[in-house]
C-alpha positions in Angstrom: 0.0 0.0 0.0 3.1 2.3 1.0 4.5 1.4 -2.4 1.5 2.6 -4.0 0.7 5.5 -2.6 4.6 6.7 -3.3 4.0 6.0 -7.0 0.5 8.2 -6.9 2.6 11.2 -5.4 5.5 10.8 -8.1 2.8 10.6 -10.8 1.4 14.1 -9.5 4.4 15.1 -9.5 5.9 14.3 -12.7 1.9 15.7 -14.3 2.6 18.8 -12.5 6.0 19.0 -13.6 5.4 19.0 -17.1 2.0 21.0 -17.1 4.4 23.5 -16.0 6.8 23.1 -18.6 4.3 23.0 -21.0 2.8 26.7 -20.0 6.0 28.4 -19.9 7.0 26.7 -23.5 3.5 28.2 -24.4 4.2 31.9 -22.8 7.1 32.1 -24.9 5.2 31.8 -28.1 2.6 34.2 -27.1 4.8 36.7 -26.0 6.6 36.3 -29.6 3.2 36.8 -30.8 1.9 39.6 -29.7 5.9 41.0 -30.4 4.6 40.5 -34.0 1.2 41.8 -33.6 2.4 45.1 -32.9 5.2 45.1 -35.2 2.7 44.0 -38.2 2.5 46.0 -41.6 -1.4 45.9 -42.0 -4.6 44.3 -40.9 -4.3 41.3 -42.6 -0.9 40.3 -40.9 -2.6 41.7 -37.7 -5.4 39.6 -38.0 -3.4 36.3 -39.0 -1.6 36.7 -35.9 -4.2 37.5 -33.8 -6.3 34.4 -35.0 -3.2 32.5 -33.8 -2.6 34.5 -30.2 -6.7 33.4 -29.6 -5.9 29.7 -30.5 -2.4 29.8 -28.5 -4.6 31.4 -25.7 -7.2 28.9 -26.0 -5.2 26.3 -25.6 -2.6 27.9 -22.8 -6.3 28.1 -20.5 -7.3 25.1 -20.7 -4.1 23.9 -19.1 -4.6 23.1 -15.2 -2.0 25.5 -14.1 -2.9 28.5 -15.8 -4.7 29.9 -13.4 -2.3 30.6 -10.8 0.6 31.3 -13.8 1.8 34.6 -13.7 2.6 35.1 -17.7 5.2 37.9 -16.3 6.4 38.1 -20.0 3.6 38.9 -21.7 3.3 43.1 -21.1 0.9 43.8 -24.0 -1.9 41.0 -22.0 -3.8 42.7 -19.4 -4.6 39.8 -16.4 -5.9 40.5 -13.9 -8.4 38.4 -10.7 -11.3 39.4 -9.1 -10.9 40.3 -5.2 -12.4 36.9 -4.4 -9.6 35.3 -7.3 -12.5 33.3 -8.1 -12.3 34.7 -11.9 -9.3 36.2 -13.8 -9.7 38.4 -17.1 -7.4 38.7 -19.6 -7.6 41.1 -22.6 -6.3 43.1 -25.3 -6.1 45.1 -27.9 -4.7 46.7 -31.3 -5.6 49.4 -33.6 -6.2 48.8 -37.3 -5.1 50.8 -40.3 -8.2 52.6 -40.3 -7.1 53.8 -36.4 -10.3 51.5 -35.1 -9.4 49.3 -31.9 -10.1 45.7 -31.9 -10.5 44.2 -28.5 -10.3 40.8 -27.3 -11.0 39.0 -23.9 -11.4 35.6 -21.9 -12.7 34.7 -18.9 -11.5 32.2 -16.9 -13.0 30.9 -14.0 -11.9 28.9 -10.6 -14.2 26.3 -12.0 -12.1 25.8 -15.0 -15.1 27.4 -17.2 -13.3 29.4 -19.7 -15.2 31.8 -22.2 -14.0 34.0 -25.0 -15.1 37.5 -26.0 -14.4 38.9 -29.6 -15.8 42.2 -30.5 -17.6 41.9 -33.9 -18.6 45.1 -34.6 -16.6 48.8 -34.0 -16.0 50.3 -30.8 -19.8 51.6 -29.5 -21.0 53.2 -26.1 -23.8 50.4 -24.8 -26.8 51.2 -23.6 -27.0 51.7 -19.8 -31.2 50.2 -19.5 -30.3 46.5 -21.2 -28.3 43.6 -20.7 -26.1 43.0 -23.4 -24.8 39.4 -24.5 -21.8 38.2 -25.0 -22.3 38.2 -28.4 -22.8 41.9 -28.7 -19.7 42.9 -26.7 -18.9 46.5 -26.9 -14.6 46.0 -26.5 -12.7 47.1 -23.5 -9.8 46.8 -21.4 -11.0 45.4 -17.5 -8.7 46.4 -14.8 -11.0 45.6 -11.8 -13.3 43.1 -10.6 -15.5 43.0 -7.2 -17.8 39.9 -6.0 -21.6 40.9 -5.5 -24.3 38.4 -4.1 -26.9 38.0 -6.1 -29.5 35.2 -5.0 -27.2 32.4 -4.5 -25.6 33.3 -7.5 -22.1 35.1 -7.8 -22.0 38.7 -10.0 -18.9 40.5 -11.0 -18.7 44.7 -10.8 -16.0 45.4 -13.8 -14.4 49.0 -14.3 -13.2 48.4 -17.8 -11.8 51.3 -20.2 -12.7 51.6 -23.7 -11.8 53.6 -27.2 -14.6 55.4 -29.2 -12.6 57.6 -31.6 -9.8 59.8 -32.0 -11.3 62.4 -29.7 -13.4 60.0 -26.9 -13.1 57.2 -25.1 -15.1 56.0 -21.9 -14.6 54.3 -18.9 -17.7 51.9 -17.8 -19.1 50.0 -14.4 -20.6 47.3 -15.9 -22.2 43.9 -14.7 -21.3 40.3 -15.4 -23.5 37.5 -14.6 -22.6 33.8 -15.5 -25.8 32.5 -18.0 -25.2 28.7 -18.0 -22.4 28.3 -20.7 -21.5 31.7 -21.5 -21.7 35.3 -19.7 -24.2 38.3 -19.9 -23.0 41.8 -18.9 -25.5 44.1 -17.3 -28.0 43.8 -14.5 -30.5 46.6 -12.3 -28.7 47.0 -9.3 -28.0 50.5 -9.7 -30.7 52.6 -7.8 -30.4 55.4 -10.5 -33.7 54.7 -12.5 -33.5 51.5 -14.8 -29.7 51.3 -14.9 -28.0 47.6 -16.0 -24.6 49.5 -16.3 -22.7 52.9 -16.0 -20.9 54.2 -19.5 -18.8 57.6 -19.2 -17.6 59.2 -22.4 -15.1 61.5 -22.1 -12.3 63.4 -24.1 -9.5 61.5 -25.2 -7.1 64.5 -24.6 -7.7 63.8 -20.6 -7.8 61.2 -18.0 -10.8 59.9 -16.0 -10.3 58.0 -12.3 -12.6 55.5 -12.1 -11.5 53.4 -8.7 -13.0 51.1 -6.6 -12.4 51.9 -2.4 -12.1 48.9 -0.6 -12.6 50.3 2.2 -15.7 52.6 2.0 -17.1 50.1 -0.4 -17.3 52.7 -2.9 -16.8 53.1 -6.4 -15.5 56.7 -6.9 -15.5 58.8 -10.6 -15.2 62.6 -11.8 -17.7 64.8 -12.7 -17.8 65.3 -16.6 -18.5 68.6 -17.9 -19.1 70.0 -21.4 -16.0 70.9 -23.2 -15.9 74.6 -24.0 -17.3 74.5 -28.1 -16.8 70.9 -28.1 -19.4 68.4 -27.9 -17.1 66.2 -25.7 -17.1 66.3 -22.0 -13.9 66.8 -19.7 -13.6 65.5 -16.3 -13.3 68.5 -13.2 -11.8 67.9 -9.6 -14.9 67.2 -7.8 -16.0 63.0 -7.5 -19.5 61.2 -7.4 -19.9 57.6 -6.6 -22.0 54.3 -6.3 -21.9 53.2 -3.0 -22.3 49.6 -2.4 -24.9 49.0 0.1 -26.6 45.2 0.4 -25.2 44.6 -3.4 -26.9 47.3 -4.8 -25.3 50.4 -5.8 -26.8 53.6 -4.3 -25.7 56.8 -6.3 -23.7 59.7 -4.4 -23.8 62.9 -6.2 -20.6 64.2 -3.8 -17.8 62.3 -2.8 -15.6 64.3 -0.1 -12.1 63.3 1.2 -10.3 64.4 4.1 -6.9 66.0 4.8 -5.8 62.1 5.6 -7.2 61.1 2.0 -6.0 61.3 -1.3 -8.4 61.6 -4.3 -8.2 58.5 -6.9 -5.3 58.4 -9.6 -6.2 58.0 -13.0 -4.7 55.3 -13.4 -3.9 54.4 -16.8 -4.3 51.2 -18.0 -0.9 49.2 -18.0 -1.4 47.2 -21.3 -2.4 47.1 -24.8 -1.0 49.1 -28.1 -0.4 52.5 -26.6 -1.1 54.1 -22.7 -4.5 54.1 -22.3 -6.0 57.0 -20.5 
């Protein structure tokens, strides 16, 4: 029985062993991939190699140990857990000829459930009163993700940043819900009239904070105001937010902090083509 159970463990071990071989083998052609992607003379390279980064990808996920892998290398994947680390998004992007960004994104879960997202249409701002499928994905760049409970079913807050044109992009709180065998993002738990999701437009020449506060619970923006002559709105130095409350999110017109307090940074987002604001 000793004997046996010694010959189980090395048989983990040796699994393990190589699974991790495998994965690091596998980050090494993806990060020569995307190297490529960004280096490529027009879309039809760009999109050659970027049909071959999603089947790398799809692949790399499936493997056991990719949850926990760090994929260090790889600078132009954004990857990033929810606070829970029961999910972990990756995405990215690149800009065509035309200047339009094409995004891209999986969703991996604890569960091993993985899901891709491909944008099939241009960059557009979603509507804030309707789900929207997974099909129908807008494009962005997630950089946070908070648990909510909702029945006894787990949601995901995402902040997310996306690219509209040359002169706008917009930063959005939006909602993901697990719908059996594939995702659906936007849900009513805002308390500001029939709202599935929050989408902020904003001029591309400035930044927008859009944080999350652990620990007020809050989730803490700028006020947007018209651009002088412009039709594009700018962000002041005064803050709103949505303040979690019982998994709902109760809108605060004015967000103070005191003298111990710093306001949000606007953080850019660390990945993708160029520094996203």
């Amino acid at each position: 029985m000793r004997r046996l159970f010694l010959v189980m463990i090395l048989g983990c071990t040796l699994c393990s062993s190589f699974s991790a071989a495998r994965i690091s083998q596998d980050e090494i052609s993806l990060k020569g991939l995307f190297g490529r992607l960004y280096k490529a003379p027009s879309d039809s390279v760009r999109s050659i190699l970027n049909d071959s980064i999603c089947h790398q990808l799809n692949t790399t996920l499936h493997n056991d140990s990719s949850f926990q892998y760090a994929f260090d290398s790889l600078a132009y994947l954004g990857k990033i857990y929810s606070t829970d680390h029961q999910l972990r998004i990756y995405s990215w992007n690149y800009i065509s000829d035309a200047g339009d960004y094409r995004f891209f994104s999986y969703f991996q879960f604890a569960t091993k459930k993985l899901i891709q997202l491909v944008q099939k249409r241009p960059c557009y701002l979603p509507d804030e009163d309707k789900a929207t499928t997974a099909n129908n994905w807008y494009g962005a760049l997630y950089y946070n993700a908070i648990p909510i409970n909702h029945g006894n079913q787990i949601q995901y807050i995402l902040l997310g940043w996306s690219h509209l044109s040359e002169s706008e992009n917009f930063k959005i709180i939006d909602v993901l819900s697990l719908k059996d065998s594939t995702i659906e993002f936007g849900a009513p738990i805002f308390n500001t009239e029939s709202r599935y999701r929050i989408a902020m437009p904003y001029s591309s020449s400035h930044s927008l904070a859009l944080q999350y506060d652990a620990k007020r619970s809050l989730f803490i923006f700028n006020h947007l105001h018209e651009e002088s002559n412009k039709n594009n709105k700018i962000p002041d130095e005064s803050f709103s937010g949505y303040q979690l409350v019982n998994n709902k999110l109760i809108y605060k017109e004015e967000v103070t902090f005191d003298h111990k307090e710093e306001s949000p940074p606007r953080t850019k987002v660390e990945y993708g083509l160029e520094p996203n604001k």
